[in-house]
C-alpha positions in Angstrom: -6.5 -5.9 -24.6 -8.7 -4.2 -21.6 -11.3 -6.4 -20.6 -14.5 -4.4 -21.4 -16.3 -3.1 -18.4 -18.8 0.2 -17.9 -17.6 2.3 -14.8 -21.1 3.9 -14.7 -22.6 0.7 -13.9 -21.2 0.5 -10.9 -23.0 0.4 -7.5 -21.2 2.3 -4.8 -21.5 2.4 -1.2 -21.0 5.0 2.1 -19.8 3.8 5.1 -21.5 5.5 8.6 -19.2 7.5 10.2 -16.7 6.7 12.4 -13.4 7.9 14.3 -10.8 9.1 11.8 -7.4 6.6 12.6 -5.3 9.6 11.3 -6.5 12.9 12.6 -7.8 13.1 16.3 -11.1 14.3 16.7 -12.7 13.7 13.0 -14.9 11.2 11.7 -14.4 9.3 8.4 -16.6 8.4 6.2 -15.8 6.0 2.7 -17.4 4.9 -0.6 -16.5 2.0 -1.8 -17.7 -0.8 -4.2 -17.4 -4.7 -4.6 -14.3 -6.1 -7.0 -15.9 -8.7 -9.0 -13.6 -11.5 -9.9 -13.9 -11.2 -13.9 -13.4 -7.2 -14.0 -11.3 -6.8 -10.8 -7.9 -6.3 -12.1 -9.1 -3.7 -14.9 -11.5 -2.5 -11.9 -9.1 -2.1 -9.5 -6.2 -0.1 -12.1 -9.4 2.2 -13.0 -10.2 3.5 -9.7 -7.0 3.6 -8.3 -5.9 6.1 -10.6 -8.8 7.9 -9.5 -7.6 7.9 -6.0 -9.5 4.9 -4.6 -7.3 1.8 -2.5 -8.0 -1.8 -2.5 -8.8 -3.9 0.8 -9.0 -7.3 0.0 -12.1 -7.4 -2.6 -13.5 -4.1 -1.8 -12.1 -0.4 -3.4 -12.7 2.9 -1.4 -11.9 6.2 -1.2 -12.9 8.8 1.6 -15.7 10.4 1.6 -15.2 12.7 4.7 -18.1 15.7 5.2 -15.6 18.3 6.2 -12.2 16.6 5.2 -10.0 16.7 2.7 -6.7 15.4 4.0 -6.1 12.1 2.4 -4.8 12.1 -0.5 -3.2 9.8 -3.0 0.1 9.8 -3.3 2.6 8.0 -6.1 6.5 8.2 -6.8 7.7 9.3 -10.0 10.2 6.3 -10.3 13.0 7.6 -12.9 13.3 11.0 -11.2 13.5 9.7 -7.9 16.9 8.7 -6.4 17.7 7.6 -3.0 19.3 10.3 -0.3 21.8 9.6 2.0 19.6 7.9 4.3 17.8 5.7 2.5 20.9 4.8 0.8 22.0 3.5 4.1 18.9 2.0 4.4 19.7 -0.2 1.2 23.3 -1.0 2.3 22.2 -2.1 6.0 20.1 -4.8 4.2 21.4 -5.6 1.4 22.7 -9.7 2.9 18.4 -9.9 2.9 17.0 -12.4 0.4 14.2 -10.6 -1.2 11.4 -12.8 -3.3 8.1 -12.3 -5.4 5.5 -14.8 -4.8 2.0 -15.3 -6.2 -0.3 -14.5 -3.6 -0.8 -17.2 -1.6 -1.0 -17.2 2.2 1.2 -19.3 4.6 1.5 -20.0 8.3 4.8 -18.3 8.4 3.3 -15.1 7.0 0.6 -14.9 9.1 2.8 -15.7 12.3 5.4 -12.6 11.4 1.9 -10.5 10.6 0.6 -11.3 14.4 3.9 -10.0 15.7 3.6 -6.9 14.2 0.1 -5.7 14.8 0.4 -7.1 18.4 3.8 -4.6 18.2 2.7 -1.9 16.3 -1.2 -1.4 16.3 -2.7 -3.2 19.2 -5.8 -1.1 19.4 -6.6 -1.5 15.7 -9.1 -3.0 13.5 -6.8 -5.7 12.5 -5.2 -7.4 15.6 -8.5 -9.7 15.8 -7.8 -11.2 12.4 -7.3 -14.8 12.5 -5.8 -16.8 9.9 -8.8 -17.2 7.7 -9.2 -13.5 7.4 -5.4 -13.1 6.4 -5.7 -15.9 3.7 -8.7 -13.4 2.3 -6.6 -10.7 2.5 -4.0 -12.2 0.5 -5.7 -14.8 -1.9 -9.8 -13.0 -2.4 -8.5 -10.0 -3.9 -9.7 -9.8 -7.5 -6.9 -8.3 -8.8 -3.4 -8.8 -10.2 -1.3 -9.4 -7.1 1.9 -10.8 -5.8 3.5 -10.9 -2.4 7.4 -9.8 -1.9 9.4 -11.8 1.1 12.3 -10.4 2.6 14.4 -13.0 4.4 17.4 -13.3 6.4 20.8 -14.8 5.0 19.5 -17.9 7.5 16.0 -18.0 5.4 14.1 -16.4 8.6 11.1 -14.3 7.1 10.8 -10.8 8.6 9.1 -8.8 6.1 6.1 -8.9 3.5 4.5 -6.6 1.3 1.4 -7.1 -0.6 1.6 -5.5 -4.1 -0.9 -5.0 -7.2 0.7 -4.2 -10.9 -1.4 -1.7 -12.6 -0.7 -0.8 -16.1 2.2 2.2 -15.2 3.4 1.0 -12.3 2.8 -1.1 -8.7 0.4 -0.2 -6.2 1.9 -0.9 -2.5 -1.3 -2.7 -0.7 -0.3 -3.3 3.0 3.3 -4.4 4.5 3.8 -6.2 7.7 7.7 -6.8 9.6 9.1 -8.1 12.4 9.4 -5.7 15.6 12.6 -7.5 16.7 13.9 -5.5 13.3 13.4 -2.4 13.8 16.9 -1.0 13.2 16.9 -2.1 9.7 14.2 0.3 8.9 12.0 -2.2 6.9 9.4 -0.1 6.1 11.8 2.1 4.1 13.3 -0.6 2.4 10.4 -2.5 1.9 9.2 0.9 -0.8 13.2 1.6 -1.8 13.0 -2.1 -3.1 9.8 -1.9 -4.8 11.0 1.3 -6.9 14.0 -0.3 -7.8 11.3 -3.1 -9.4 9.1 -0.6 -11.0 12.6 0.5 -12.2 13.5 -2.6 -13.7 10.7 -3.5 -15.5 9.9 0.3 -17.0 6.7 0.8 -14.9 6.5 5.1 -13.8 4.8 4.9 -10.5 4.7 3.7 -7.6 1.5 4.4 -5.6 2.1 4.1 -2.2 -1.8 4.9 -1.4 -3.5 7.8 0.8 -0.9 10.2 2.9 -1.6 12.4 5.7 0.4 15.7 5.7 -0.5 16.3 9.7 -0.6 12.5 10.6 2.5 11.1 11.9 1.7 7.4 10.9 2.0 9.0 7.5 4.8 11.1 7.6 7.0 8.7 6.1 5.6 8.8 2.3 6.5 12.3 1.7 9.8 11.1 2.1 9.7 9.3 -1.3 10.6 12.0 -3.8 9.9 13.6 -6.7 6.1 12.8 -5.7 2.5 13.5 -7.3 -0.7 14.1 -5.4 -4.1 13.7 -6.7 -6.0 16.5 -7.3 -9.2 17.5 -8.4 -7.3 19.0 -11.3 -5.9 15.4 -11.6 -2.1 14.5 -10.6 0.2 17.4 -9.7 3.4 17.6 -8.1 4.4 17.3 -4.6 5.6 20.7 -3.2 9.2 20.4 -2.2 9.3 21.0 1.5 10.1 24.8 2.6 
């Protein structure tokens, strides 16, 4: 049973605006609202159907004056199957030991998250997070979430993915892997294994947040097919690509 909570009582927020991280030359703008502990999960499944994302205990979705390029973006999990590429992308790690923990932040996750964004985004908003502001991240979230390991056969963590259950599927909050691995394509397998889950336990989607169609850093959703958009006629299907 839902717990009981009134949408139109909620008090939402607009950011000022700033660079867009996506797009060169834009400014972004988001609304957002607070998750509050006792209506977070049933919060959080709510609005992210309506194409809002969680960051730790706050929900947004952009609110950009002259920009519409961001857009939510789920798999449709029994019609998708994996290509010839991604299916190379399972068998390269399939020796990885892959586990589902409650949410709880470690030392060892954090370490494996400073390698990355020292790696892979330097210049961005997160490489100043310290290990209190990860523990947030993971624990302060107001919502029903888990974190996935991925392991070597030695037990050497070098991957994690955050991950909310909403009531028809997962919603993929933020991954993090280790540089050194780059020619396992973790990122890939990170999403291939997560479908496989929803797969398992009967969920339809995975929502694998806001994509980009000109934004390289986003490129790699689209990938992940049969697809569904958000649109202000609700979900539709992604367009094959011509």
């Amino acid at each position: 049973m839902s717990h009981p909570f009134d949408p139109n009582q909620l008090q939402f927020y607009l950011t000022i605006p700033s660079p867009c991280p996506y797009l060169p030359d834009r400014m972004e703008r988001k609304i957002f609202t607070q998750l509050d502990p006792l209506d977070g999960p049933h919060l959080n499944n709510y609005l992210t159907h309506a194409g809002f994302r969680r960051s730790q205990n706050v929900i947004y979705r952009p609110a950009c004056e002259t920009c519409r390029e961001c857009r939510s973006l789920r798999v449709d999990v029994a019609k998708f199957k994996p290509g010839k590429t991604f299916r190379r992308t399972l068998k390269r790690n399939s020796d990885l030991q892959i586990e589902v923990k409650y949410a709880a932040a470690t030392d060892e996750q954090f370490d494996l998250l400073r390698r990355y964004l020292n790696d892979r985004h330097a210049d961005g908003g997160m490489n100043n997070m310290d290990f209190e502001r990860y523990e947030m991240m993971v624990e302060e979230c107001a919502s029903e979430t888990e974190i996935t390991e991925f392991r070597t056969p030695d037990g050497t963590l070098i991957a994690a993915m955050l991950v909310d259950h909403l009531s028809d599927g997962m919603s993929l909050v933020y991954s993090f892997f280790d540089p050194n691995y780059s020619d396992r394509s973790l990122g890939n397998f990170m999403v291939l294994t997560h479908l496989q889950m929803c797969r398992e336990q009967e969920m339809a989607y995975l929502y694998l947040g806001y994509w980009v169609p000109d934004s390289p850093k986003m490129s790699y959703k689209s990938r992940f097919r049969p697809a569904e958009t958000l649109t202000h006629a609700g979900w539709k299907p992604l367009p094959s690509p011509t």
